[in-house]
C-alpha positions as CSV (number, residue, x, y, z in Angstrom):
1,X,33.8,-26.2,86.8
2,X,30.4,-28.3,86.3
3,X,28.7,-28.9,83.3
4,X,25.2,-27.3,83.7
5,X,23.4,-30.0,81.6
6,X,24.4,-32.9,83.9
7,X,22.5,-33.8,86.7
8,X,23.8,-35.0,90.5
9,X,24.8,-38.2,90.9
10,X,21.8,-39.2,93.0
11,X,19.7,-39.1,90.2
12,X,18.2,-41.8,88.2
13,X,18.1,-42.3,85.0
14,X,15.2,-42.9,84.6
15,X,12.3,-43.2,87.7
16,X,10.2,-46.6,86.4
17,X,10.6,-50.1,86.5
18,X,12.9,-51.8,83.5
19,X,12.8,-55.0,81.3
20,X,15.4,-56.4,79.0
21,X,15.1,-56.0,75.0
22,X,13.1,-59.6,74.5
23,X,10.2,-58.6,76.9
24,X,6.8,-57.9,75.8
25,X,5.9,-54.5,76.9
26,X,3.8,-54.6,80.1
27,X,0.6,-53.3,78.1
28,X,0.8,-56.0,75.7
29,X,-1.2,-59.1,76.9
30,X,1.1,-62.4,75.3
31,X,-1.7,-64.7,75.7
32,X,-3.2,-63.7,72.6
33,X,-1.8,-64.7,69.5
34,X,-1.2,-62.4,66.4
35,X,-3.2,-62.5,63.3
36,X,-1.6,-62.9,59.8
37,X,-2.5,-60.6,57.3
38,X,-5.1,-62.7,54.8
39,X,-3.2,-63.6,51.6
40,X,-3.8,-61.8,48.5
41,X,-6.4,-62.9,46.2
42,X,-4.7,-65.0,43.1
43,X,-5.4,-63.5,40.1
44,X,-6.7,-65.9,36.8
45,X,-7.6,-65.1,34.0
46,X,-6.3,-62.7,30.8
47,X,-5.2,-59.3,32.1
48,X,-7.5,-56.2,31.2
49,X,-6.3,-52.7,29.9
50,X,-6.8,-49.3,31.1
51,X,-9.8,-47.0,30.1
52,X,-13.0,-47.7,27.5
53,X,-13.7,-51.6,26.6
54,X,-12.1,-53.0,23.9
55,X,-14.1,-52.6,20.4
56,X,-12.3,-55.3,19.0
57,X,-13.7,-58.3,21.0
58,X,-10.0,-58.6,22.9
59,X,-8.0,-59.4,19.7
60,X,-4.8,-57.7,21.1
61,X,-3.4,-57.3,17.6
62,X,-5.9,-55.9,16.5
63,X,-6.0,-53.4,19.4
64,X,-2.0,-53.1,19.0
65,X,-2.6,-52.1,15.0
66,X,-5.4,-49.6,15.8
67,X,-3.2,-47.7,18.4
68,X,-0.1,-47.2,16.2
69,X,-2.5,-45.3,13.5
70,X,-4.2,-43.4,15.9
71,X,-1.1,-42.6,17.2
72,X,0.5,-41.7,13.6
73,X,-2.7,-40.1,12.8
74,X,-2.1,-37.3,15.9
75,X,1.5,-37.0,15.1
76,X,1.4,-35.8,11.5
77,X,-0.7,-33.5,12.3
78,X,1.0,-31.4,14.8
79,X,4.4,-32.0,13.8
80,X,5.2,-28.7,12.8
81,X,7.7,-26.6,11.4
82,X,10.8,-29.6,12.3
83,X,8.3,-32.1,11.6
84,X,7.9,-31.3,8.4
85,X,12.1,-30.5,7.9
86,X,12.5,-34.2,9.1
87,X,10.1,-35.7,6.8
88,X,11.5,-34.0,3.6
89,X,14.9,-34.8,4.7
90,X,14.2,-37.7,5.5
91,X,11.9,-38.4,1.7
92,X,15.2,-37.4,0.0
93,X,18.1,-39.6,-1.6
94,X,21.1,-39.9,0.0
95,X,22.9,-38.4,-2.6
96,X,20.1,-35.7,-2.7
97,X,21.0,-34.9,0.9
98,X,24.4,-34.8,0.4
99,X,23.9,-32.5,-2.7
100,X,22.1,-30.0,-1.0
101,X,24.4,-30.0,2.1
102,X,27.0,-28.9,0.0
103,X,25.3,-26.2,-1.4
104,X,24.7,-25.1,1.6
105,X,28.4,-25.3,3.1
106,X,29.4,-23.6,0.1
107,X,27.0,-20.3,0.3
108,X,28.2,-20.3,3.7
109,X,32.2,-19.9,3.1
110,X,30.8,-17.4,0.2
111,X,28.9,-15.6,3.0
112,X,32.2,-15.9,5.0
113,X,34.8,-14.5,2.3
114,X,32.4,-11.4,1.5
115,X,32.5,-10.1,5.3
116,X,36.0,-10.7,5.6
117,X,36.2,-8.3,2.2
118,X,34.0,-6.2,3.4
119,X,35.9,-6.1,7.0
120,X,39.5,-6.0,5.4
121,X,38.2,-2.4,3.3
């Protein structure tokens, strides 16, 4: 049995003329030599930063200080109901949190022992 994908044997493999792998291909005319790509342009000078000019006059400390309180100005107010959890956490004592973390483990195991009365009845 033949395999119906083959062809006969006095077929070609291919019907044009060849050339080995370092040839140019016969559209390509040698005699003219390939461009380089111009180099890029060298860059001098202070870098610049994204969006409106600078109202400081390009003091970057300056620019640096006025970011971080825009930025704390637009994060305090929208920091909602966690926000405001973290902060008075976080304006508390140590021993303050500690304090009121074990009043709050404690009302918990009181919470626990009443259901397990209430489930035992």
């Amino acid at each position: 049995m033949g395999n119906c994908f083959s062809s006969s044997s006095s077929d070609k493999n291919f019907s044009g003329e060849g050339r080995t792998l370092n040839a140019q291909p016969a559209g390509n005319n040698a005699s003219q030599p390939r461009t380089a790509a111009p180099p890029p342009p060298k860059i001098s000078g202070p870098g610049r930063t994204l969006g409106a000019e600078s109202q400081t006059g390009g003091d970057p400390k300056a620019a640096a200080a006025r970011a971080a309180e825009e930025r704390a100005r637009s994060s305090s107010a929208s920091k909602g109901k966690l926000g405001r959890q973290l902060d008075a956490q976080r304006g508390q004592s140590q021993a303050n949190a500690l304090a009121q973390t074990a009043r709050e483990n404690v009302a918990a195991r009181d919470a626990d022992r009443g259901a397990e009365t209430r489930a035992y009845n």
